[in-house]
N, C-alpha and C positions, 0 to 999 in steps of 0.2 A: 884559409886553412884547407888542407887534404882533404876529399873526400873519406869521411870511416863508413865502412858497412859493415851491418851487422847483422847475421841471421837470429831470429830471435824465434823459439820453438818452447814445446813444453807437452805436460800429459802424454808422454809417449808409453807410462805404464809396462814396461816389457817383464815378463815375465807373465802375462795376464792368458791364463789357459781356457778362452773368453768358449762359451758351452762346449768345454770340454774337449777341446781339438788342440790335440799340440799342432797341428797347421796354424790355427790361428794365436797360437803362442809365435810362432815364426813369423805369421804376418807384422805383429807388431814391430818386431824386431828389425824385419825387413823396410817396415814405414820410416825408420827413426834413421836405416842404412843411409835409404834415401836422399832423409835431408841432411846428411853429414858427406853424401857425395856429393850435393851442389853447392853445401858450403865451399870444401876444396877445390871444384870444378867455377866458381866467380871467383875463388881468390878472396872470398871477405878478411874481413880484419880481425872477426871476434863468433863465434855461437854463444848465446846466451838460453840456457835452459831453465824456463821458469815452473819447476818444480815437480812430483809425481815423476821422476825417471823412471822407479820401478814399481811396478801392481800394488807391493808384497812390503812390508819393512823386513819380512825373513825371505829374501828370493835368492832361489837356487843357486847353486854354483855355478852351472850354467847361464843362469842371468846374469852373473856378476861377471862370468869370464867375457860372454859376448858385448855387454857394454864397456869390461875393458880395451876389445880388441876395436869397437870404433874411436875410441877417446886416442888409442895410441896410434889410427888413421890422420886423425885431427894433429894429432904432436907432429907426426911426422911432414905435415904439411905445414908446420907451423902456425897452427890456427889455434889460440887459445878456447877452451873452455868454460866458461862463467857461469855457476850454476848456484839455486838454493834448493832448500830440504820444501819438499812438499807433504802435505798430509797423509799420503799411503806408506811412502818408504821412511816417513821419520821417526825413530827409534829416540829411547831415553837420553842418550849420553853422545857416545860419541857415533858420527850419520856414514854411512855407505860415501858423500861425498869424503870424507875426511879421510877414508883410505886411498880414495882413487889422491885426493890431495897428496897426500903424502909418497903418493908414485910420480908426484911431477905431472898428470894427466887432466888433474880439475882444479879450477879457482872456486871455494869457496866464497858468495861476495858476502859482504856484511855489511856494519857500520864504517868502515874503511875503503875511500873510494879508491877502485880499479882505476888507472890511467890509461885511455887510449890514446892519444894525441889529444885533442882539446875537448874529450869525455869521459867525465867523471862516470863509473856505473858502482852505485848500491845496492842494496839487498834486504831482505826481509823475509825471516822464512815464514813457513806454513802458522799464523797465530789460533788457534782454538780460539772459536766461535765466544765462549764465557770468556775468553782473557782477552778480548778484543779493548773493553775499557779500561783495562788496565797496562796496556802497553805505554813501554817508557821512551816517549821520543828524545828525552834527554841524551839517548847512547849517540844524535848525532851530533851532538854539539863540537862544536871546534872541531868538524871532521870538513867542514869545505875548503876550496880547493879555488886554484886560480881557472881551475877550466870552463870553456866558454859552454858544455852544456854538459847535465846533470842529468842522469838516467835512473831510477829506481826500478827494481824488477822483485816482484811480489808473487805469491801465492793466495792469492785469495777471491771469496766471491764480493764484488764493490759496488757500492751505488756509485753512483746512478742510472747502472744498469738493473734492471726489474729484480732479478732476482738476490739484491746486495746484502748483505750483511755489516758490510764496514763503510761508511760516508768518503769515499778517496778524496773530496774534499776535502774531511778533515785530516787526512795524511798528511796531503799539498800542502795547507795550512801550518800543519807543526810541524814541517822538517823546514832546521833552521837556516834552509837556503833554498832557492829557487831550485826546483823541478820544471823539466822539460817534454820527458816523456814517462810514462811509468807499464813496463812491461808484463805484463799480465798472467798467471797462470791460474788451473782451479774450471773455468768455464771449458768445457768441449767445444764450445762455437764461436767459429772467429768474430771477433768485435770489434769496433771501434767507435771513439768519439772524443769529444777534447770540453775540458774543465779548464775554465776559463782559459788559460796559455798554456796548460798541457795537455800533450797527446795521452792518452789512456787506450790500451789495445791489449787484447786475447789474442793467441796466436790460433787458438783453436788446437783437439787433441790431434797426434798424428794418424792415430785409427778409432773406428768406431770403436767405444765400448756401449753400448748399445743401440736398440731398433729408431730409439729415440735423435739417434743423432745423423739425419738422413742429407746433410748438407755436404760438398765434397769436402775432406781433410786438405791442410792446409799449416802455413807457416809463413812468418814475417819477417822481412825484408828492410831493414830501418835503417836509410842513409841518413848522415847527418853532416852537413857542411856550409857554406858561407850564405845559403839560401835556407837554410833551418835545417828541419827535421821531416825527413817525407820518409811515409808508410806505404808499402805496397803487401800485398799479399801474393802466395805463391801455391799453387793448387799440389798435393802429393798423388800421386796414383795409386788407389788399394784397394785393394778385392770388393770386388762388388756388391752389395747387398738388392736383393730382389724383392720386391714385394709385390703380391698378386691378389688384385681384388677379387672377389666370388659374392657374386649377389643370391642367393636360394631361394627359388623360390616355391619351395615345398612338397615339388613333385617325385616321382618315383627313382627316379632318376640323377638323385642330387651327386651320388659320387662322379658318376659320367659328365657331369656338369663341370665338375670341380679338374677331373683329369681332362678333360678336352682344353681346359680354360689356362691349364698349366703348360701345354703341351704347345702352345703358341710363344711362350718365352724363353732364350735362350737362358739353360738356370747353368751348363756346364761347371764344375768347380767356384760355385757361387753362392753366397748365406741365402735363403730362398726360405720366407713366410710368411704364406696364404692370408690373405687377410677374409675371415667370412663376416657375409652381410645377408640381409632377408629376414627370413622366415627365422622363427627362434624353435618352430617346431619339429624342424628338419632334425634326423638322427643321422649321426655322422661317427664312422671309425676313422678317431683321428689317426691311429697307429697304421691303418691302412694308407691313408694319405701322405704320411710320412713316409711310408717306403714306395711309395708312388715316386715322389720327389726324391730321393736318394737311385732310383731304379733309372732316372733319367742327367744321371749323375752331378746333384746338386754335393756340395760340400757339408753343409749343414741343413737340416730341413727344419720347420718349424712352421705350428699355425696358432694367428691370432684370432679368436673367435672373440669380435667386436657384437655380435647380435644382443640383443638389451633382453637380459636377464638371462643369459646363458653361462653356466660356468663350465669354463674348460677344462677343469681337473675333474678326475674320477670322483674326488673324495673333495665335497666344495667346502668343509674347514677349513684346507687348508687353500688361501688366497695367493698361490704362488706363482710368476708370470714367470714359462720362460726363456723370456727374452731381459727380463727385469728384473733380476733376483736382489740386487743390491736396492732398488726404489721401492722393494715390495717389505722390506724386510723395517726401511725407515716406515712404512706406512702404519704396521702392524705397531710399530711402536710405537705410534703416534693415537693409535685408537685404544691402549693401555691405561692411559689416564692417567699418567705418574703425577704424583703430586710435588709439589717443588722442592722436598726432601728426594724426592727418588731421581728426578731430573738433575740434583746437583751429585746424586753420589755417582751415577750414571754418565755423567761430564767426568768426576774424579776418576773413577775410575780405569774408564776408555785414555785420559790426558798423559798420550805419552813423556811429556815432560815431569812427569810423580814417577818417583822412583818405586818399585811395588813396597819396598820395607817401608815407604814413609804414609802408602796410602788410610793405613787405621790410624794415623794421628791427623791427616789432609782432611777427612773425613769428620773427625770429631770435629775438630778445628773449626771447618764450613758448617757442619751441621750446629755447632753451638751458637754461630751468629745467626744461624735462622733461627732457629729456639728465642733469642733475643729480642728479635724482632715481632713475633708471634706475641698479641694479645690472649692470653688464656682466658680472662674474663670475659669474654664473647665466643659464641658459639660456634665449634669449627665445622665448616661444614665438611663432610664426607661422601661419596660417592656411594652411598646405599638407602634402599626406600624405607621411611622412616612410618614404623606402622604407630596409628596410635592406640592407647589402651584406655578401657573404660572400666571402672570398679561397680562390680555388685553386692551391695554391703551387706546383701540378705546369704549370701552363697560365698560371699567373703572370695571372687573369682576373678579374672581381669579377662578381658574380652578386648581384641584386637579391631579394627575397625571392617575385619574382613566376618565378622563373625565367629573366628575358631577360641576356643579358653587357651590361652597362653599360660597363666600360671594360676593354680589352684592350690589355696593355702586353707590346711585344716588345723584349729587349733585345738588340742585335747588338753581339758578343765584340768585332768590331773598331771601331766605332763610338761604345759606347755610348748611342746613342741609340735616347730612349723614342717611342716616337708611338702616337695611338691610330688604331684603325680608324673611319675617319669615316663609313663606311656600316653598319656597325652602330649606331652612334649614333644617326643618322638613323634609322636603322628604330624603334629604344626610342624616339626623340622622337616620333614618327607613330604610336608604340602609346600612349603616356603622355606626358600634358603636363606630370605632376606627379611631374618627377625632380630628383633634386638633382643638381646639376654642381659638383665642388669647384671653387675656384677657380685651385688648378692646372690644372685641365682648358679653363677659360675662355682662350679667346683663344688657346689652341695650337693651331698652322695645323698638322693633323695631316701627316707625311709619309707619301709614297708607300712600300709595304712594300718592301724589296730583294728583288730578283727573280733565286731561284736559276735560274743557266744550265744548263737541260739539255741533254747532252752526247748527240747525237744520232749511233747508229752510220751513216755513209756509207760502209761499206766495199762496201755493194752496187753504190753509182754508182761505186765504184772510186777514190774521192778518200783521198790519207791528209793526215788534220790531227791538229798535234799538238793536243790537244785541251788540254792543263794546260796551256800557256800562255796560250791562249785565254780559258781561263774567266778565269784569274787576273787578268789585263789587264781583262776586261769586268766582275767583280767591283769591280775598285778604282775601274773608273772610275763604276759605279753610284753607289757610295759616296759617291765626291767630290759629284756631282751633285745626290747626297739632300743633302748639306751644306748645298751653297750657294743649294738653293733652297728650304728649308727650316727657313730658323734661327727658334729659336723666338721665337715674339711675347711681349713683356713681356706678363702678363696683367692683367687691366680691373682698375683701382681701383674700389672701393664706396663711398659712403658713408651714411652710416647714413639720411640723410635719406631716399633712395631706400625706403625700406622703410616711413618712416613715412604 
């Protein structure tokens, strides 16, 4: 058979205006020129993009125009397009590829194999994480084909590399025909390795989107002919990123340290940031440093202050890196503590495949089989400290394990009526956030205590009052008055959702 080549690329994200630099909006764009000029520049047979073309599922018109103007490079050179939806640009309904589709510019692949001479290529777009077990291999049945090898190109993160989500084993396993190689997108770092007889490979993104990704960009090379299937990689050229160690060591002198240490690397039109180490005690204006580094004309400046237990924001609530704003934000979210009611509405409602009208019924729907599942006659636990209470039967008081009176119930003979003291309350609420309130206690509008009349001698100003009528009269009438302005409030309904 023919030699086929195929360039096989992905994560080019354009449109990504990565710390705020339309430069490096352009760089992207420019990475992605790249490899769509050495596609046409070998003559391959096919680009295959596996997935994340653009940042953004709403990216500019600018982004959409300049991605149309390389795809209509590629037509004109007669090199097809082969592309799937990845997780940034995929939208509800119908995808950004399905326009360039319908200009003649992109193959959507799917369950229907692509024919290249004796290669089949399928598809698989971007699955959410939750919909992973439920995906339907059935769509490829009776979809094989007489060709001697079978390509799959996917978006996703796969074991059995470290950081996987989906077993690519068992992909290989249920798709109802042999797989040869399976095209990779989702990872920024080029991979590869091979499950049992198939190739499995990341192409790697075409530019940095972050500090994290400090290996040189790259893209795949996949001939396939009478000797198999062979992988090469291919290095892209893109702006530089810098990084400059600074050890501190505490002295007077640390900025001059930092500028001498800077002034030895070419940072020219280069991402450039300072990495500090040492001393944690050193005081440092980072805003100074930064225009140190922009003065010796870096493109973007930035410092990483690695020293243990130093925060580099002004304001250290807020844990923002930035270099990592997109890994700081899953972080934050991960220290939330969502419970698996919040985790599932929080998949529903980010899952660009729910249409928004459908998400309050998607919602019940999922949240009723968890409800379902949930033993209510065992005690759930909660993420709050759980105080205990102790009764004093003499003072009729409840006492917290911290020592403070939580609720104090008086009962009057003639009355009956309970009420709590509302300033005590208050005070335990203003000492501790994390008290339980039964829900008796919720929503009772506590009363004013009744107010013993004391019986003052005037026999000095020479006044006689009968005093026991007096009181008695002022007693009853207290009483009426606590009644009527005081009945108690039905207390708050819960419902469970509240909690999830």
């Amino acid at each position: 058979m023919d030699e086929i080549r195929i360039v096989h690329t992905g994560d080019t994200h354009l449109g990504y205006r990565q710390y705020h630099s339309d430069v490096r909006r352009k760089d992207f764009l420019n990475a992605f020129s790249t490899v769509i000029d050495d596609a046409i520049d070998m003559g391959v047979d096919a680009v295959v993009h596996s997935g994340d073309l653009f940042d953004s599922r709403n990216p500019t018109l600018d982004d959409i125009l300049d991605a149309m103007g390389l795809f209509s490079k590629l037509q004109k050179a007669g090199i097809p397009l082969l592309a799937i939806v990845g997780n940034h640009e995929s939208k509800q309904s119908t995808q950004w590829l399905d326009l360039y589709s319908s200009l003649g510019l992109v193959i959507r692949l799917g369950n229907e194999a692509y024919r290249l001479g004796e290669v089949a290529l399928y598809g698989i777009d971007s699955v959410p994480k939750t919909k992973i077990p439920l995906f339907d291999f059935t769509v490829f049945e009776d979809k094989a084909t007489d060709a001697k090898y079978n390509l799959l190109v996917m978006h996703q993160l796969v074991k059995p590399f470290a950081f996987g989500d989906w077993d690519i084993k068992e992909v290989i396993d249920s798709i109802p025909f042999d797989l040869h190689a399976v095209l990779l997108g989702d990872n920024h770092k080029y991979d590869i390795t091979k499950v049992s007889d198939t190739w499995v490979t990341y192409s790697g993104s075409t530019e940095r989107n972050s500090t994290s990704e400090r290996e040189p960009r790259s893209y795949n090379i996949v001939a396939v002919g009478e000797n198999g299937i062979e992988i090469s990689k291919r290095i892209i050229p893109t702006r530089e990123f810098v990084f400059i160690p600074v050890t501190l060591t505490g002295g007077p002198d640390n900025h001059e340290d930092i500028f001498s240490t800077i002034m030895e690397y070419d940072i020219s039109e280069k991402v450039v940031f300072v990495e500090l180490f040492g001393d944690v005690k050193a005081k440092l204006d980072f805003s100074e440093i930064e225009r140190f580094i922009l003065s010796r004309g870096a493109l973007v400046p930035g410092i990483k202050d690695l020293r243990t237990g130093v925060d580099t924001l002004a304001d250290p609530s807020l844990k923002v890196s930035f270099s990592d704003p997109d890994d700081v934000v899953k972080e934050e979210i991960k220290k939330m503590n969502l419970s698996s009611g919040g985790l599932l509405l929080d998949d529903i409602i980010r899952d660009p495949l729910i249409v928004k009208t459908r998400v309050g019924d998607e919602a019940e729907l999922k949240l009723g089989q968890l409800l379902e599942k949930i033993d209510f006659s065992q005690p759930i636990p909660v993420n709050i400290p759980v105080i205990s209470m102790v009764a004093d039967e003499e003072t009729e008081t409840l006492v917290s394990d911290k020592g403070n009176v939580v609720d104090i119930k008086v009962k009057d003979e003639d009355t009956s009526t309970e009420y709590m003291t509302n300033t005590v309350l208050q005070n335990i609420v203003s000492e501790s956030k994390d008290v339980y309130v039964t829900e008796k206690s919720i929503g009772v509008v506590p009363a004013e205590s009744p107010v013993d009349t004391d019986v003052t001698d005037n026999s000095t100003k020479g006044e006689d009052v009968d005093t026991s009528d007096e009181v008695e009269k002022n007693k009853k009438k207290s009483v009426g008055e606590g009644k009527k302005e005081h009945e108690p409030v039905k207390p708050r309904q819960y419902n469970l959702g509240d909690y999830l």
